[in-house]
N, C-alpha and C positions, 0 to 999 in steps of 0.2 A: 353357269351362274344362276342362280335363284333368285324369283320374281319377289324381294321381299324392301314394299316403298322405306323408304329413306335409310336402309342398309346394303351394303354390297357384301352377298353372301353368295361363299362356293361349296355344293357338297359332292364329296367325292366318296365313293365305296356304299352308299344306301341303296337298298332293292327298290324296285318298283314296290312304292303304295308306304313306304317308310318314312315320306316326306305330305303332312298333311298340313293345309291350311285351313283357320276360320275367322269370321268375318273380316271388314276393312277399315282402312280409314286410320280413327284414333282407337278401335279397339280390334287391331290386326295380332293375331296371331298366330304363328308356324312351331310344328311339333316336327321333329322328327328322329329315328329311330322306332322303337315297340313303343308305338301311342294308339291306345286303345280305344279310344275315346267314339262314341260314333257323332257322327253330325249335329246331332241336337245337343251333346255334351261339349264339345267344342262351339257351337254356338251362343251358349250358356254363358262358357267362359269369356268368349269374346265381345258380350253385353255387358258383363261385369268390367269388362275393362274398357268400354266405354264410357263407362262411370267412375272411372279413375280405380278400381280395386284388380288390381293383378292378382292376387294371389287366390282366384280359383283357377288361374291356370295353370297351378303349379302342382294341382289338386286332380288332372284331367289321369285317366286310368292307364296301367300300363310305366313301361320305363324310355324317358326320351328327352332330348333337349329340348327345350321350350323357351320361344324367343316371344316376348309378348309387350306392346305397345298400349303406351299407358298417355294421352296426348302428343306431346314431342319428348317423351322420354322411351328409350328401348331399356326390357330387362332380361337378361339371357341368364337360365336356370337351368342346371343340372339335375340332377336325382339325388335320393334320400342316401343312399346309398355309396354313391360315388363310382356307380359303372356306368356313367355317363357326367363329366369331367369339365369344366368350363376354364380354360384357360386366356392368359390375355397378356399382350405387352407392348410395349410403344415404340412404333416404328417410325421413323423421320416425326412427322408433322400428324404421326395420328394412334389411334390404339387398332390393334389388329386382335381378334379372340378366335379361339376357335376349340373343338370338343379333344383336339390331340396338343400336344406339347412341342414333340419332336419338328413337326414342320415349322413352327413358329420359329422356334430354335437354329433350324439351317437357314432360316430366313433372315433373321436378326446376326447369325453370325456367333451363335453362346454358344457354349460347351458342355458335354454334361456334368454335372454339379459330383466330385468325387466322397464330398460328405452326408449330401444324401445317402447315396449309395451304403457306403459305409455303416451310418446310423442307422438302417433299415433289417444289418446283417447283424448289429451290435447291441441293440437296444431294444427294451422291451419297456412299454408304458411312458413314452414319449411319442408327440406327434413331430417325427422326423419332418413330415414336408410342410405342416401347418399353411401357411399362404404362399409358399413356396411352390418349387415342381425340381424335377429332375435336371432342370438344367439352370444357368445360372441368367438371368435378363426375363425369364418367363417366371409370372406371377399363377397361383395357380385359386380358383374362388373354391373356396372350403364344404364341403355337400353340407347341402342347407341353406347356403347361400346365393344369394342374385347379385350379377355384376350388371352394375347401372349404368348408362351407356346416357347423356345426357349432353346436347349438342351448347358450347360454350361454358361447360362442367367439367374437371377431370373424373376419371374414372371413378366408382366405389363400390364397393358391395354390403347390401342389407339381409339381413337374416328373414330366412322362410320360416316364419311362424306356422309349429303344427297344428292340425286342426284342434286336437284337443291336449292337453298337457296329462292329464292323469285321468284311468279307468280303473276301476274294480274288475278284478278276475271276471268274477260270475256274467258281469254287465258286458265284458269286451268278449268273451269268447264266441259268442252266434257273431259279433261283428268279424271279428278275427276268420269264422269260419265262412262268411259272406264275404270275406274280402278275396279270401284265398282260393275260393269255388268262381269268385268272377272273372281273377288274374291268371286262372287256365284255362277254363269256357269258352273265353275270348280266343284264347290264341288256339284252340281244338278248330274253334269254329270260323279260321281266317278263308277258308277255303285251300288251304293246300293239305300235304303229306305231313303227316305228325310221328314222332318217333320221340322216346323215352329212355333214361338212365332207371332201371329199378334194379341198386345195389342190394336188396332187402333192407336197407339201415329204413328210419322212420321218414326222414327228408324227399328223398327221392321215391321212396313206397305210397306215401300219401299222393305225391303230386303226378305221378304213374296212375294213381287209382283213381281220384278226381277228371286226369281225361279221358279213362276207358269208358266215364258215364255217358260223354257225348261223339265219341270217335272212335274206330279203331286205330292200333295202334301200333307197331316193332318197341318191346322193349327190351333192352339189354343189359344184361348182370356183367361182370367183367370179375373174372378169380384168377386165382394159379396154385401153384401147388401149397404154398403156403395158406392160403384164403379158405383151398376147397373146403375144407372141415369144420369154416368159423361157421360163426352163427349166420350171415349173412346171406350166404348162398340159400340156407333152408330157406330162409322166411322168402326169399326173392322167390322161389319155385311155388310156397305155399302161398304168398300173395296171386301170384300168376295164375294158378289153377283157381282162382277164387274168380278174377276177372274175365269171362268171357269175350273181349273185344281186345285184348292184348295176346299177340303173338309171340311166345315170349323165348329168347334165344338167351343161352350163357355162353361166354367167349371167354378161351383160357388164353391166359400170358403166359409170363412167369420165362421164357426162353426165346433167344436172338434178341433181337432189340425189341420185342414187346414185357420192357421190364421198367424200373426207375432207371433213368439216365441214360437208356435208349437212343439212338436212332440221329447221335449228335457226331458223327464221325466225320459231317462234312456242315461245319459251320456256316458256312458260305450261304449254304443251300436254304436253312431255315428260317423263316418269318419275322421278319422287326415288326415288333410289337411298341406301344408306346410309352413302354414301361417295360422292365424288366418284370419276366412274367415265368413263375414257378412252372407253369404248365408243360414247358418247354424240357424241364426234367424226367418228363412225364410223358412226351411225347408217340414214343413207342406203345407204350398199353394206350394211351386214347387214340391211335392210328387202330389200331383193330379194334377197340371197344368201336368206335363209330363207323367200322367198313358197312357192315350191316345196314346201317341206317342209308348211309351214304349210296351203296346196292339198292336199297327200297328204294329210292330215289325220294328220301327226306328232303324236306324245306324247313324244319323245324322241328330242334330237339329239345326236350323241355329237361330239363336238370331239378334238384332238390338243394342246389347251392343257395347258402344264407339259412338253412334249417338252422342252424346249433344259436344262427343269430338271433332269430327272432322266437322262433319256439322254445327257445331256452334263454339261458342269460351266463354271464360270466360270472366266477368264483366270491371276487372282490364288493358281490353285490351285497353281499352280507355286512360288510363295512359301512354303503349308505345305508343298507337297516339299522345299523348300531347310530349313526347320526344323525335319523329321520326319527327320535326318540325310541327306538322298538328294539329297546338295549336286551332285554332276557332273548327274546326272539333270536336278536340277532346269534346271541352267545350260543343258543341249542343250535344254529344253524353251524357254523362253525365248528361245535362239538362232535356232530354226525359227518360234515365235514373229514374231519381228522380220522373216524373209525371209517370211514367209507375209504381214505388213502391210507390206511393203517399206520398212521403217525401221530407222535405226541398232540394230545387233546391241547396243553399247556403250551405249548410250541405255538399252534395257529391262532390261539389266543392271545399271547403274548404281541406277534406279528398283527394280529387284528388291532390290538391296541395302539401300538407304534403308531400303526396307518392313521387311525381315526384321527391321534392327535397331532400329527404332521403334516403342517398346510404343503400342497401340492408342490409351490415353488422351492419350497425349504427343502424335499426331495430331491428335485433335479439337481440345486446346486449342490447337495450332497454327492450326489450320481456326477457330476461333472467335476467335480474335485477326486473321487473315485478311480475314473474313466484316465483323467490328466496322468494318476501315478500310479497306472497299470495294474491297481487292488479290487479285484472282482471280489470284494465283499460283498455285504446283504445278504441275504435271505436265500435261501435252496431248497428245492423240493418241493415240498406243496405248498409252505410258506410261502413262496414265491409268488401264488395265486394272490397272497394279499395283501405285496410290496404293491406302492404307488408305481415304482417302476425300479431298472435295473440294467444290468449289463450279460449278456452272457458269455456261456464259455468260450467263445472265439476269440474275447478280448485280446488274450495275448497274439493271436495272428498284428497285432496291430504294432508298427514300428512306434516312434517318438514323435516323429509326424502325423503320423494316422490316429495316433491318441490325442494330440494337439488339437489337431482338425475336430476330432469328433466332439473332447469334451467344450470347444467353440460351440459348437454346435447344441447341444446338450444346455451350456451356460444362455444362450440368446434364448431357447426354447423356457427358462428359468427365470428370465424379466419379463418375459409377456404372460406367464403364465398366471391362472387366475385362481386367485388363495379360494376359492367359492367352490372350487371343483370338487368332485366325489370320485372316488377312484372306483365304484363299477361304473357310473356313468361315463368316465372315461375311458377302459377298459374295453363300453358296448362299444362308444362311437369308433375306435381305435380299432376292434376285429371289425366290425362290418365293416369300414374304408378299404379294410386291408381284401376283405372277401369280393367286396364288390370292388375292386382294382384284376383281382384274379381272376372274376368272372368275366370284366371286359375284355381283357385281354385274352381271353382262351377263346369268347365268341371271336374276337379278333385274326385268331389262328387257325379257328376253325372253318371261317368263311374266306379265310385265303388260300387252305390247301385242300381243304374239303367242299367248299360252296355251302356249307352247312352252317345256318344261323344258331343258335344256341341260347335260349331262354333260360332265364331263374324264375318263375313268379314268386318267390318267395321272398324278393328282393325288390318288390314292386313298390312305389312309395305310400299307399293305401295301407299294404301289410304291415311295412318297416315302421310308420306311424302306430296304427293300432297297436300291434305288437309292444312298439317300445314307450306305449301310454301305460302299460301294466307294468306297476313295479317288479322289478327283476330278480327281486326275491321269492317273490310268489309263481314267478314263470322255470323259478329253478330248486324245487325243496328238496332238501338230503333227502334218498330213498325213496322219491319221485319219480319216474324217468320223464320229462317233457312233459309235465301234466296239461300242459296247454294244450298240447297236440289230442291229448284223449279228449278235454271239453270241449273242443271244438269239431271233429271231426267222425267222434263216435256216431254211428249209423250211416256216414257218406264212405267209409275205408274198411276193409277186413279188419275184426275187433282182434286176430289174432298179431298181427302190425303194432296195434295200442296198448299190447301188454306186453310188449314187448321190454327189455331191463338193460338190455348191453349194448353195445357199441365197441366192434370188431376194428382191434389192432393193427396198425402197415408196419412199425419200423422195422420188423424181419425182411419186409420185400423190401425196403429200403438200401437196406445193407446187402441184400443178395444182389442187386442190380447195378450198385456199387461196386461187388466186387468183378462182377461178370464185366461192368463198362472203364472200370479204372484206367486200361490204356488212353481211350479216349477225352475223359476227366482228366487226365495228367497234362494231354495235349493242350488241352482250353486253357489250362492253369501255366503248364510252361510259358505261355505267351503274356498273361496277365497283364494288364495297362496299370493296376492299382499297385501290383509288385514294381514294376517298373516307373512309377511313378512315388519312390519311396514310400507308400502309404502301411503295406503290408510285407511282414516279416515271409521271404520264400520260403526259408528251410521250415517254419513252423509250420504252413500252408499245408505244403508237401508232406510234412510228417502227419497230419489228421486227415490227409488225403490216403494214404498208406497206412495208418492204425484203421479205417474206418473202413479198407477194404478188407483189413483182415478179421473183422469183425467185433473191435474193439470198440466200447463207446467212442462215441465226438461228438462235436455240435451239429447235428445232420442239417438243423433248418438253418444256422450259418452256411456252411458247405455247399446246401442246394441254393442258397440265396447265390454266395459268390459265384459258384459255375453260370446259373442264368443271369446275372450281372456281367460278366465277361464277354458271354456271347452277344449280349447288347450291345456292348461298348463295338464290337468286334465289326457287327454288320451296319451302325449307325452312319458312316463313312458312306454307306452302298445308299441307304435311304435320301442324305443331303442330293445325291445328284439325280433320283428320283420324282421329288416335288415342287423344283423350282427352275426356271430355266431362263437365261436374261434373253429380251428379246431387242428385234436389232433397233427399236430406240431407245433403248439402255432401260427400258420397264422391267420389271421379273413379275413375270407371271406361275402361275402353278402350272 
């Protein structure tokens, strides 16, 4: 139990030096997780909120729960990002929070939530969990958000105002690239073993290259036979010969279970995570991507997770340029658009237009009436980038129940939804929740079979701010690649990295991995809680389980969602009798 006055707080699974406290009193504050902050920085913030202002310590560097005391009120904050999570719900006579779901949930006695799930496999441009969580009685506070903890006050939560609302390109990019040179520095310079992901892609190359400045380091390409020839490999070997302080190893897959879908033959065996977590399809190529490191006797691997998020933007951003008045703009963006996907000019124009003039909610309830009568209409193909939102091709897996359930689901998300929204805005906050949900959960898996922490700075709430103050049209122009990444980090990275134009293909090792793992896939899927629980159609399941191994389209990221859906549901049963234990005067302790 954690010394923290007028809360009783448990932390279980943080390393030594993960849990940092500053100052006392009424301006107490505890970080914990990757908080960066050094002592005078957290002091800082703990002055501040002895004068009633929390919100620099929401501001403190690095990624970490932050619990900060503001008189007699407590405010427990997550990250920008959502790879560190603040949930909460009310147990007998009191509210209980904490940064995972799942415990709270065996504790309380819920179950997990089957439309969640569902929606997450179904939907594209909806916020499936919005104040929700994966299971049903836990409340979940929204990244961005503080949950207020106020004694003879029910619960609430206020929004983390960013520091700044809007930058100019030219103005944010040295900040952009101070922001992003300090959220590696830091963790080069923790004192232990550092080890790196350099795919050659631009994500992982920049933030591979930024700590060879201050460290040596292992870093690791991961190919197979499919990859050897893309682009990725070159640039990963000619970044590496550029770096003199990176040792630099390539690791082939591509056969036995170092493939997609890999390494799942004994369910039993594998990690609950607290959340269903893509990684887990993936498991075989990141067991030998990180032997290496985990051989070096790594303490910390820095990844390039959340690039596409912040050094780039999403499709749909051209839509708030059309509504931010920068109508011609918008239209040439769009136009390049379409010749860059080689599709009618007229087409994503048309779909631009729709969007612009169809308030958010008037969307979903179209999508939920949709959804209810099994008509995967809308928008395909690249137009798709610039629907408000949609259903995909899995739909039909879904019985008359599981359509019921979802477009419920769909419909609730429809009344609260706010006519004010912009669908790239929606779109950023929507992929990075979803990115930083996949980053925690893979540190998550990584530090339980490997002992190996697993960092994004790219994902740090400093970056995610600056980053997403620059309109997202400007961070993403047709026939650009990333130009953020070049103003910002030209002269700190190999210029051959920044001229870099393409971004190398998976879904072939997708589908080879699939077909090499289908026995095992079939097994996961024969057992299904969601089939058995009328939600989902089996013979349909099973038929794009078998088109997909023979190499025929299907909906891969539905497919990979339900497989590691399944396996959650599967080991959740193993986790409940893991975290809580009644003790002999009828207390339940952790």
């Amino acid at each position: 139990m954690a010394d923290v006055s007028g809360l009783e707080v448990w932390a279980s699974e943080f390393g030594a030096g993960e849990i940092r406290r500053g100052g006392f009193g009424d301006g107490t504050i505890v970080a914990a997780g990757s908080c960066l902050a050094s002592v005078i920085e957290l002091e800082r913030a703990s002055a501040a909120a002895v004068r009633g202002d929390w919100i620099p310590a929401t501001r403190i560097p690095g990624v970490a729960l932050v619990l900060v005391r503001t008189g007699r009120v407590w405010r427990i904050v997550g990250d920008r990002a959502g790879t560190v999570q603040v949930y909460w719900m009310r147990f007998a006579d009191r509210v209980l929070w904490g940064t995972a779901a799942a415990p709270l949930a065996a504790l309380g006695g819920y179950e997990a939530d089957p439309a969640v799930l569902l929606g997450q496999m179904m939907l594209q441009g909806v916020d499936v969990l919005d104040s929700s969580s994966h299971f049903h009685g836990v409340r979940r506070v929204r990244p961005g958000h503080a949950l207020v903890l106020e004694e003879g006050q029910p619960p609430r939560t206020e929004p983390v105002a960013p520091p700044v609302a809007r930058l100019a390109f030219g103005r944010a990019a040295p900040l952009v690239r101070e922001a992003v040179v300090e959220a590696v520095e830091r963790r080069t310079l923790m004192g232990c073993r550092v080890s790196a992901d350099l795919s050659g892609g631009m994500d992982s190359s920049v933030v591979a290259s930024l700590a060879a400045t201050s460290t040596r380091l292992l870093a690791v390409t991961y190919t197979d036979a499919r990859m050897r020839d893309e682009d990725d490999v070159h640039y990963a070997r000619r970044v590496a010969a550029e770096l003199p302080s990176v040792r630099h190893q390539v690791v082939e897959g591509g056969t036995g279970t170092a493939r997609h879908f890999g390494g799942l033959d004994a369910p039993h065996l594998l990690p609950l995570t607290d959340t269903p977590t893509y990684s887990l399809g993936l498991l075989g190529m990141k067991q030998v991507q990180l032997a290496g490191p985990v051989r070096d006797g790594s303490r910390l691997h820095l990844t390039g997770r959340g690039g596409d998020d912040v050094l780039s933007a999403v499709g749909a951003m051209a839509v708030d340029q059309f509504q931010a008045g920068r109508r011609a703009a918008a239209w040439r963006h769009v136009t390049a658009m379409a010749r860059e996907r080689r599709t009618s000019g007229a087409g994503l124009l048309a779909q631009a237009a729709r969007t612009a003039a169809t308030p958010y909610p008037c969307a979903l309830e179209a999508l939920a009436g949709q959804v209810a009568a099994g008509r995967a209409e809308g928008p395909s193909g690249a137009a798709r980038i610039l629907a408000w939102c949609g259903a995909s091709g899995a739909l039909p897996w879904l019985t008359r129940s599981g359509r019921a359930m979802v477009a419920d689901l769909v419909g609730v998300r429809a009344v609260g939804a706010d006519r004010g929204e912009a669908p790239g805005r929606l779109h950023e906050r929507l992929a990075l929740e979803l990115m930083g949900d996949g980053h925690a959960t893979f540190d998550q898996m990584a530090r339980t079979l490997w002992k190996l922490p697993v960092h994004a700075p790219l994902l740090d709430n400093r970056v995610v701010d600056l980053c997403h103050a620059i309109p997202g049209w400007e961070r993403a122009r047709p026939g650009d690649f990333k130009p953020l990444a070049r103003a910002a980090f030209t002269g700190l990275v190999p210029d051959l990295l920044l001229e870099r134009r393409t971004k190398t293909p998976f879904t072939g090792s997708l589908y080879d991995g699939l077909r090499a793992h289908a026995p095992a896939v079939r097994r996961i899927l024969a057992e299904s809680v969601l089939v058995q629980a009328g939600l989902l159609d089996r013979h349909r399941v099973m038929g794009a389980l078998d088109a997909g191994a023979r190499g025929e389209t299907v909906p891969l990221a539905a497919l990979h969602g339900l497989v590691v859906a399944e396996l959650w549901l599967a080991l959740l049963p193993l986790g409940r009798s893991a975290w809580w234990e009644r003790t002999t005067t009828g207390q339940v302790a952790a």
